[in-house]
C-alpha positions in Angstrom: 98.1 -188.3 135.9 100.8 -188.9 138.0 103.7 -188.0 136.2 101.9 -184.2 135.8 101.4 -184.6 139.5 105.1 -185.1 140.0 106.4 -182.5 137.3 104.3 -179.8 138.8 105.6 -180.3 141.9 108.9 -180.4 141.1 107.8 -176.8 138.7 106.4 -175.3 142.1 109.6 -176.1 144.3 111.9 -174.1 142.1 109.4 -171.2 140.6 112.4 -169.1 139.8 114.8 -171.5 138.3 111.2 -172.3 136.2 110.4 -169.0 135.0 113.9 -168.1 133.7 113.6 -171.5 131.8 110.2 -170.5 130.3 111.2 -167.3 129.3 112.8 -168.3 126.3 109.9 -169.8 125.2 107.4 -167.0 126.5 109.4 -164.8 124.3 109.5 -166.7 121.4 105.9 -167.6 121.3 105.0 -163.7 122.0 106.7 -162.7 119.2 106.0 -165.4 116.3 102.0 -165.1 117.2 102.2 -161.0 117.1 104.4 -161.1 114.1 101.8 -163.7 112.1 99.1 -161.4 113.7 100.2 -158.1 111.9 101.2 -160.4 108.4 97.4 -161.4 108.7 96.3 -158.3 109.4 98.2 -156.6 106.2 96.8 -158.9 103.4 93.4 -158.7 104.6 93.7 -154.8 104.6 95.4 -155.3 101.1 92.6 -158.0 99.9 90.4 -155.3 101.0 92.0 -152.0 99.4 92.3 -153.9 96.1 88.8 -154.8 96.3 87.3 -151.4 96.9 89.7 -150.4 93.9 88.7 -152.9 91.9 85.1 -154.2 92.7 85.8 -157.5 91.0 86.7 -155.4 87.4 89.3 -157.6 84.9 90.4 -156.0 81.9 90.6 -157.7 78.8 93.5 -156.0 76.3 94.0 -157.0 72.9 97.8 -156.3 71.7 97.5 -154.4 69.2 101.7 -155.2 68.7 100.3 -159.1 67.6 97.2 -158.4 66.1 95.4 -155.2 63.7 92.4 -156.6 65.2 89.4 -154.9 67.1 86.1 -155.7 68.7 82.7 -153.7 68.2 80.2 -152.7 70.6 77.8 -155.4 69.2 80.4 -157.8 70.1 81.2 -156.8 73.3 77.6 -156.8 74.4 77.5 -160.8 72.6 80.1 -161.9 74.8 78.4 -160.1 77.4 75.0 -162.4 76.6 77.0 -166.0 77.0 78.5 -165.0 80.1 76.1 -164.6 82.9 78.3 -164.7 85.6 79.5 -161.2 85.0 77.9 -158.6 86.1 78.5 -156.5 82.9 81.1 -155.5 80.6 82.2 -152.4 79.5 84.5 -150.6 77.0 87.5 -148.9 79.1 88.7 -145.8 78.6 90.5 -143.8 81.2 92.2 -140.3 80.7 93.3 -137.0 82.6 92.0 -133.9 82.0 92.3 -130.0 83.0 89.3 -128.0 84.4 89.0 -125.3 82.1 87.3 -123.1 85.0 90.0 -124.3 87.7 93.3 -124.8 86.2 94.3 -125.8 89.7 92.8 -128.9 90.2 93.9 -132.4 87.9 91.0 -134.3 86.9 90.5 -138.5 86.4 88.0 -139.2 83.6 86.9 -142.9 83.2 84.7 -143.8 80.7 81.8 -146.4 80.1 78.8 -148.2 80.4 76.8 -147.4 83.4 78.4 -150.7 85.1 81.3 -149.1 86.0 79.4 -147.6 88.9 80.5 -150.7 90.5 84.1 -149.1 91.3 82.5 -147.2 93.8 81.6 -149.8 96.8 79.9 -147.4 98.8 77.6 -146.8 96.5 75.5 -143.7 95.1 74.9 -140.8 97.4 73.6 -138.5 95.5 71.2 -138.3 92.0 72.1 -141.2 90.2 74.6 -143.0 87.9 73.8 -142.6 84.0 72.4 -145.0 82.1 72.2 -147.1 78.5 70.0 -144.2 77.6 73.1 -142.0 78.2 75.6 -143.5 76.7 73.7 -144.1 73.5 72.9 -140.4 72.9 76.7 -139.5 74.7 74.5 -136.9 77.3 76.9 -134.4 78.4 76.8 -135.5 82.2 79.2 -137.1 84.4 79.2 -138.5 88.2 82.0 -137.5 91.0 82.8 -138.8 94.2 81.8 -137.5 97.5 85.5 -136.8 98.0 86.3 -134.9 94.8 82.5 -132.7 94.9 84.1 -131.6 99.0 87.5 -130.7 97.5 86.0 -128.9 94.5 83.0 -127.2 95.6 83.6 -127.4 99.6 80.1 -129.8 99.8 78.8 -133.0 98.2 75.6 -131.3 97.4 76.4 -130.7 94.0 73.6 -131.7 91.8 73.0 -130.1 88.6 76.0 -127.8 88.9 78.4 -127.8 85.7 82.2 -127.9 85.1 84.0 -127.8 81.9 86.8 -130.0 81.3 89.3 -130.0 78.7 91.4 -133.2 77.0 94.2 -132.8 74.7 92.8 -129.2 73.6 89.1 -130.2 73.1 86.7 -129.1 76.6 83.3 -130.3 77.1 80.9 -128.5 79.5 79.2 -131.3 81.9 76.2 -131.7 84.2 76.9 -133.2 87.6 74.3 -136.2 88.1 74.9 -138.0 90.1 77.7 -138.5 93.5 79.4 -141.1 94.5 79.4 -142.2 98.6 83.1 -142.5 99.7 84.4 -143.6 102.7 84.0 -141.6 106.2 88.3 -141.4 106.1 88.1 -140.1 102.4 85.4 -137.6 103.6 87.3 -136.8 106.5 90.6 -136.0 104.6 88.8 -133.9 101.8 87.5 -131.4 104.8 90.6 -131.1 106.2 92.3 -130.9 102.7 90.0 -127.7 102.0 90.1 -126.1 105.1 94.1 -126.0 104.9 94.0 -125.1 101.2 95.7 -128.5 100.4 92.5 -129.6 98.0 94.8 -129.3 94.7 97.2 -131.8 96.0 94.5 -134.8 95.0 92.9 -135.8 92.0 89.3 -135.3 90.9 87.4 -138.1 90.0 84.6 -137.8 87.0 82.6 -141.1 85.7 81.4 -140.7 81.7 79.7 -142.4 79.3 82.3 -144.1 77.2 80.8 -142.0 74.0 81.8 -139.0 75.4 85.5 -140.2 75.4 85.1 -141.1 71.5 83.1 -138.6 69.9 83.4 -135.5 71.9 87.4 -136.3 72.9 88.0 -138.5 69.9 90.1 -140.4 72.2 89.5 -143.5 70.4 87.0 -144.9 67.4 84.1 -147.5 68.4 86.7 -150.3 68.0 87.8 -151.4 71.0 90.9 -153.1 71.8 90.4 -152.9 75.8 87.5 -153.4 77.9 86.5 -154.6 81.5 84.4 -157.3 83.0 82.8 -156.7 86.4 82.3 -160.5 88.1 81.8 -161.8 91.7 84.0 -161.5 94.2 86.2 -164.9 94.3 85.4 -165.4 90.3 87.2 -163.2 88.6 90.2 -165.2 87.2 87.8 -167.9 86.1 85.7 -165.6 84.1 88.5 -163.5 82.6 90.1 -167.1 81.2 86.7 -167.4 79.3 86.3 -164.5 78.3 89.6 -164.6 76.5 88.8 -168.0 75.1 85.4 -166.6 73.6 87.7 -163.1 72.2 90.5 -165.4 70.6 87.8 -167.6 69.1 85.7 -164.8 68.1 88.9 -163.0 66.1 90.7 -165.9 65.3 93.3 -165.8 67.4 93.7 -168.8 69.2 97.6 -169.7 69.7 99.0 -166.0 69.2 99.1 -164.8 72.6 97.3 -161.4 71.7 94.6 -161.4 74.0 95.9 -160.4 77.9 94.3 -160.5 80.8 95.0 -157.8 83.3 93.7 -159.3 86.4 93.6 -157.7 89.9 92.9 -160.6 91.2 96.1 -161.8 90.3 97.4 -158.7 91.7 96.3 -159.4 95.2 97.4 -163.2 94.9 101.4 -162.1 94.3 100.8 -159.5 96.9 99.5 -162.0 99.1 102.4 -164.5 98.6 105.0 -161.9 99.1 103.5 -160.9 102.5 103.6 -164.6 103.5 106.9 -165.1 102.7 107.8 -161.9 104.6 105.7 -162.9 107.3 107.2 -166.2 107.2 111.0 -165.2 107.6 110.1 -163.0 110.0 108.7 -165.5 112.0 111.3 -167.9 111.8 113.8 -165.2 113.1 111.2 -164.8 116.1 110.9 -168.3 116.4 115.0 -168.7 117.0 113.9 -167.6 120.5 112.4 -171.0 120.9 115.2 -172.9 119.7 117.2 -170.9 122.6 114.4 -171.8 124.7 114.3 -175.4 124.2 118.5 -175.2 125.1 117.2 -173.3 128.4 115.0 -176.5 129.0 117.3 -179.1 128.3 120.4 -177.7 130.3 117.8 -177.0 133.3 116.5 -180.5 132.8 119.9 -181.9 132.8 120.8 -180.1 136.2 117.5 -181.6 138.0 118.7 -184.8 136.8 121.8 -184.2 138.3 120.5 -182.9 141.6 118.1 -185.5 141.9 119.9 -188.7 141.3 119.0 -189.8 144.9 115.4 -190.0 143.7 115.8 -191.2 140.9 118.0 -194.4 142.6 115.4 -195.1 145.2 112.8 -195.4 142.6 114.7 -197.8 140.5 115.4 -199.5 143.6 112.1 -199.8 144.7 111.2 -201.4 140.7 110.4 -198.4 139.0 111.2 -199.4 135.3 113.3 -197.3 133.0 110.3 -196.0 130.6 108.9 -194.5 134.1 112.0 -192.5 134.7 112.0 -191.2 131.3 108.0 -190.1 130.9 108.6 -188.3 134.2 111.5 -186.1 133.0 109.9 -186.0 129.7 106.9 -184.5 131.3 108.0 -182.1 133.3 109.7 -180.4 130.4 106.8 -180.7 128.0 105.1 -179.0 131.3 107.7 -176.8 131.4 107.3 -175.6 127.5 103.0 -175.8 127.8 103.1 -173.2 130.9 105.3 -170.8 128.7 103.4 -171.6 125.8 100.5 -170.2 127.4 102.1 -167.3 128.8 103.3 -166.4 125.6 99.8 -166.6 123.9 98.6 -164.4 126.2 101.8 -162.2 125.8 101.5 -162.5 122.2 97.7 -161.0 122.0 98.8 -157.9 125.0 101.6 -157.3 122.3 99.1 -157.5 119.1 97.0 -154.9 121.1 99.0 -152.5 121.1 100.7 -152.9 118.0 97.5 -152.0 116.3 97.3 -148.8 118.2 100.4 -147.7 116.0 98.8 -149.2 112.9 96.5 -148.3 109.7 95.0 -151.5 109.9 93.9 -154.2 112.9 96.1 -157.1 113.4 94.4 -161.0 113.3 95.2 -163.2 115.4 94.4 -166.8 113.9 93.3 -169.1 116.3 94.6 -172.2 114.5 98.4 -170.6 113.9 98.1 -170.1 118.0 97.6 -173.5 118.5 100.4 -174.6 116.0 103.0 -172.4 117.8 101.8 -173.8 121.2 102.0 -177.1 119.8 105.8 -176.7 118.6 106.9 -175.1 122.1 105.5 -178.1 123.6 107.2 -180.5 120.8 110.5 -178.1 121.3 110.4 -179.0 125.1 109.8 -183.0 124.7 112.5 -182.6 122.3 114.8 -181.0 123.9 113.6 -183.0 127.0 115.2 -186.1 125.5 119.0 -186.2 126.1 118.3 -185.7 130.4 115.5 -187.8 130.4 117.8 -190.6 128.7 120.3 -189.7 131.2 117.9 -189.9 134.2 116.7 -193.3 133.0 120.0 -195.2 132.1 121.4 -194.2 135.7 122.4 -197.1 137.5 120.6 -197.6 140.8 123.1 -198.4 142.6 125.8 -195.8 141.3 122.7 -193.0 142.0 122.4 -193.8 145.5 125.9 -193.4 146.2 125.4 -189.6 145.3 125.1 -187.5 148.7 
């Protein structure tokens, strides 16, 4: 307690000389937590964008450059039956298409079973989705987002109202069942998309059965070569690996390499490492701040030794032993460093404020890499803190109170 005593004392006699010696450090820590903030902030809004796009979907593809081989609907809905931890699985089929009635507008079809309402996270708004029912007798309907129904028809209250779409020169007239929620910002853009005639500049979005795609499109036969799997959030990579073990065993095909999994998942993990290491060498290039910082506090530390050598003579003179000299100098610079370092937190959360006012998505602040680059300022400064406390404590007690 009574080295702090002593270094803040000796912080409060020369405030300036202090500050300037902080700053460094203030600077440095500002920087490296508002920096990690927005890097945080990114792959969560990433995690989360990939997620809505996704909803946990893996596809499973089948090369047909390796293999001639195919799977049925009978066995997609066996592996379905030994793996309960998916939600469903689905043939996938996924095409453009013209509106026969609108050539102005560019149409998304995706095809399937009635799980693939799961790509919509916001859930139905209104109707409903199709069902098995559907697909089995290929019903001519479809289901649209609450975006696309606002940039075709100007509402979302399009129930029961029919467009006609046209693949590869075959159309298909089809009843609107059901419509998909989307966000408040997808909502909000599609308004002001039609109100400045800009509507055609985005895709439409339709949801099929899958039977629709191969018999009234012939896009592709019942045998599939590609489907989905629609798992838990967190299990998706696990699942897919089965998956493929039960397809390779289930063809033959173990050791070829034929079956590939398409994982977004995966995705989101390379995505995620780039952005660290991004974040990461940005960082350290904020963090050289410090480094200067800690210089600031060892050249300030060596002029207080210098300018109080007196003291330091009549405390070795009066038996204060060399490991007291050099905690007290020590101190005052870890002091010295922890001040800043708290300064710089606070600066570092002002500065992640208003970064996120210029910014798509909110910057996080994680509590624990806070502490870390508190931690290190304080570690800089004790380190730094070294050569003048050495210097203070080797001093000869009689050759310091010579010194005027």
């Amino acid at each position: 307690m009574e080295y702090l005593k002593t270094a803040f004392l000796s912080i409060k006699q020369n405030k300036g000389r202090s500050f300037l010696t902080m700053l460094g450090i203030i600077i440095g820590i500002a920087s490296v937590i508002t920096i990690l903030a927005i890097g945080n902030g990114m792959k969560a809004y990433v995690n989360r964008s990939l997620d809505d796009f996704t909803s946990g979907a893996v596809t499973i593809n089948i090369d047909q450059k390796k293999t001639s081989k195919f799977l049925t609907i009978s066995q997609l809905k066996q592996i379905e039956e030994v793996t309960p931890e998916a939600y469903g699985i689905t043939p996938s089929f996924s095409t453009y298409a013209n509106l026969t009635d609108n050539t102005d507008f560019y149409c998304s079809v995706k095809g399937g079973t009635p799980v693939i309402a799961r790509d919509s996270s916001h859930g139905i708004c209104k109707g409903r989705f199709f069902r098995d029912d559907d697909v089995e007798s290929a019903s001519l309907v479809c289901v649209t987002t609450q975006q696309s129904a606002i940039l075709l028809f100007g509402t979302d209250d399009v129930l029961d109202k029919t467009i006609s779409i046209e693949v590869e020169g075959k159309s298909v007239e089809l009843t609107i069942i059901g419509v998909l929620k989307s966000s408040d910002e997808d909502v909000a853009q599609a308004k002001a998309a039609r109100k400045k005639g800009e509507q055609y500049y985005y895709i439409i979005e339709f949801f099929v059965p899958y039977t629709i795609m191969t018999q009234k499109f012939n896009i592709a036969s019942e045998n599939f070569t590609s489907f989905a799997i629609y798992t838990q959030q967190g299990q998706a990579d696990d699942t897919a690996m089965k998956v493929k073990s039960i397809v390779e065993n289930m063809l033959d095909l173990r050791g070829e390499g034929a079956v590939v999994i398409e994982s977004f998942a995966s995705i989101a993990g390379a995505y995620n490492k780039i952005l660290n290491i991004v974040t990461m060498v940005v960082a350290l290039i904020a963090a050289i701040s410090l480094l200067v910082g800690g210089i600031g506090v060892m050249n300030i530390m060596t002029v207080s030794v210098t300018e109080r050598t007196r003291e330091i003579g009549i405390k070795k003179s009066l038996g204060a032993k060399t490991a007291y000299i050099m905690i007290q100098f020590l101190t005052e610079s870890a002091l010295i460093t922890l001040i800043g370092g708290f300064i710089g937190m606070a600066m570092g959360a002002l500065f992640t404020k208003i970064a996120s006012n210029f910014m798509s998505f909110p910057p996080v602040i994680d509590p624990m890499n806070v502490l870390l680059v508190v931690a290190i300022s304080v570690a800089d400064g004790i380190f730094f803190g070294i050569y003048p406390a050495k210097r203070a404590a080797k001093m000869s007690p009689i050759d310091a109170l010579k010194q005027e």
